[in-house]
PALO-901190 format. One line per 2 residues: number of its first residue (from 1); their letters; for each residue x, y, z of C-alpha. Coordinates in steps of 0.001 Angstrom, whole numbers, always signed. Example, Ala and Ser with C-alpha at 12.3 -4.5 7.8 and 13.67 -1.06 7.14 Angstrom:
1) as) +12300:-4500:+7800  +13670:-1060:+7140
//
This chain:
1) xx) +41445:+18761:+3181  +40366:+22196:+4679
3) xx) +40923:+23300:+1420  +38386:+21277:-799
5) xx) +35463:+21544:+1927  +36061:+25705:+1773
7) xx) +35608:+25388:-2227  +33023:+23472:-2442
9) xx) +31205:+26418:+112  +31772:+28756:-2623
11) xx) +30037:+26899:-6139  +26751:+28431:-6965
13) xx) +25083:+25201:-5736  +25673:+25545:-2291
15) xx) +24544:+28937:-2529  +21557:+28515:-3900
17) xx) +21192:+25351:-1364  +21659:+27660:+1326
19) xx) +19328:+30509:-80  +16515:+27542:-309
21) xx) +17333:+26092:+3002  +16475:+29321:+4462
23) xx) +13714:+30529:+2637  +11498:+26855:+2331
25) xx) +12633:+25480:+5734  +13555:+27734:+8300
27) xx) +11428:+30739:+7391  +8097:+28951:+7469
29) xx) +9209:+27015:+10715  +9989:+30546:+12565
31) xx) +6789:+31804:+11088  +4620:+28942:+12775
33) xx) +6602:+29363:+16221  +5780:+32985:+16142
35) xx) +2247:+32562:+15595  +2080:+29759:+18253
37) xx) +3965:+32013:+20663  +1985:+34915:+19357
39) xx) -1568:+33045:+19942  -245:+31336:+23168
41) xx) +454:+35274:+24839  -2710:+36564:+23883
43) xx) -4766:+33813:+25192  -2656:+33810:+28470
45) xx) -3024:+37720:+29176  -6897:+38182:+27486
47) xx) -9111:+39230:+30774  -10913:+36759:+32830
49) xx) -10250:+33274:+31740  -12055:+30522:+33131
51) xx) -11398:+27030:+33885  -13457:+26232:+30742
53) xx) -11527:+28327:+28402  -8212:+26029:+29254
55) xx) -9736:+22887:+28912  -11108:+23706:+25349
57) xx) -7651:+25061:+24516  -6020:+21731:+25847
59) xx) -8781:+19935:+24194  -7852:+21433:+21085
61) xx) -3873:+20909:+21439  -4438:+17145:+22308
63) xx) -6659:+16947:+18981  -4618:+18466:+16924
65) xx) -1958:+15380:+16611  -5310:+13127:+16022
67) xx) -6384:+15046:+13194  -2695:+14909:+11984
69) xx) -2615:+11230:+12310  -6263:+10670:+11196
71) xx) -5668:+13101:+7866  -2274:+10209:+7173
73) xx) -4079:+7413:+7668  -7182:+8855:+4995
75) xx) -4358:+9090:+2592  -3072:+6210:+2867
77) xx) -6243:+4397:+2112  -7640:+6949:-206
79) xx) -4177:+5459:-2025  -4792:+1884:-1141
81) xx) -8170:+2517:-2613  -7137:+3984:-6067
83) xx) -4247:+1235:-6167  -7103:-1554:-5961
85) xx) -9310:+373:-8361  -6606:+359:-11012
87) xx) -5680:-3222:-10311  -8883:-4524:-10658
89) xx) -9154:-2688:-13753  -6652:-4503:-15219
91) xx) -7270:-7992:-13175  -9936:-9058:-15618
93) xx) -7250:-9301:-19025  -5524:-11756:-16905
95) xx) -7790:-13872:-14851  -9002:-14583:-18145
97) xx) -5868:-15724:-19786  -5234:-17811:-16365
99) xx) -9024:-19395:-16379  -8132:-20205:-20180
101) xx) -5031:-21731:-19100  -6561:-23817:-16213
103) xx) -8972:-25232:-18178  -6337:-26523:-20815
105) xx) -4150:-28079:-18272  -7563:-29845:-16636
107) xx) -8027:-31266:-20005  -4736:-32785:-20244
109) xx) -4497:-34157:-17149  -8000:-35794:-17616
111) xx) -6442:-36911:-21107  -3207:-37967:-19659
113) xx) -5330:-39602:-16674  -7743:-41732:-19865
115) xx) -4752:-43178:-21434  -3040:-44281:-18204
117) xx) -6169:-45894:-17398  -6786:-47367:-20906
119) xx) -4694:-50458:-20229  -6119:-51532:-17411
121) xx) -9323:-51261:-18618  -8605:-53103:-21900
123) xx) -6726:-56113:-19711  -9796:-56060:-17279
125) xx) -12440:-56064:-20127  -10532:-59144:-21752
127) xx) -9828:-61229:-18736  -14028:-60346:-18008
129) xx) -14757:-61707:-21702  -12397:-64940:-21459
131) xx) -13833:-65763:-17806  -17392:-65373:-19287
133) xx) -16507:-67871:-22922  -15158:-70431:-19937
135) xx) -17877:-70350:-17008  -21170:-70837:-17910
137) x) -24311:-69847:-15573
//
């Protein structure tokens, strides 16, 4: 088992997996630590700081997730916003087709509705026409 795990270390995949995993992930992440540690030393040990100065820096490091969270949430409705766009681009072509369609099935219920009713009708107008041969006013 030791075996197939050690040969699979040495394909040119995995090397070049490990060559990217080092240069696109953990090189920019120790490059961002060192220039937070970098600009967190020279703020602590530049001459005089005030109370002010630390409350704008921790006023600024509170932000920063905000901004983070704010800059998601734009894209996410700069994408809901281009998603509606393009649907209602396309809405038109069928809210047509289904207007079109509900107008055809109104007018064959209403035609179904007429002939269901026709009977009736005809029974009612000839039992109104015998009643007024028979009773006279």
């Amino acid at each position: 088992m030791n075996k197939k795990a050690d040969s699979s270390k040495k394909t040119v995949s995995y090397q070049a997996y490990k060559r990217d995993f080092l240069w696109q992930i953990l090189v920019p992440i120790l490059v961002v630590l060192i220039l937070v540690i970098s600009a967190s030393v020279a703020v602590a040990i530049s001459p005089a700081p005030s109370t002010s100065l630390w409350a704008d820096i921790s006023t600024i490091w509170i932000i920063i997730p905000l901004l983070v969270s704010a800059f998601i949430f734009l894209i996410i409705l700069s994408a809901v916003i281009f998603g509606m766009a393009k649907l209602l681009d396309i809405t038109p072509i069928y809210t047509q087709k289904l207007t079109a369609l509900i107008y055809l099935a109104e007018q064959k219920i209403k035609n179904a509705a007429d002939a269901s009713a026709k009977p009736i009708f005809f029974v009612e107008e000839l039992s109104a026409s015998i009643k007024s041969i028979f009773i006279k006013k």
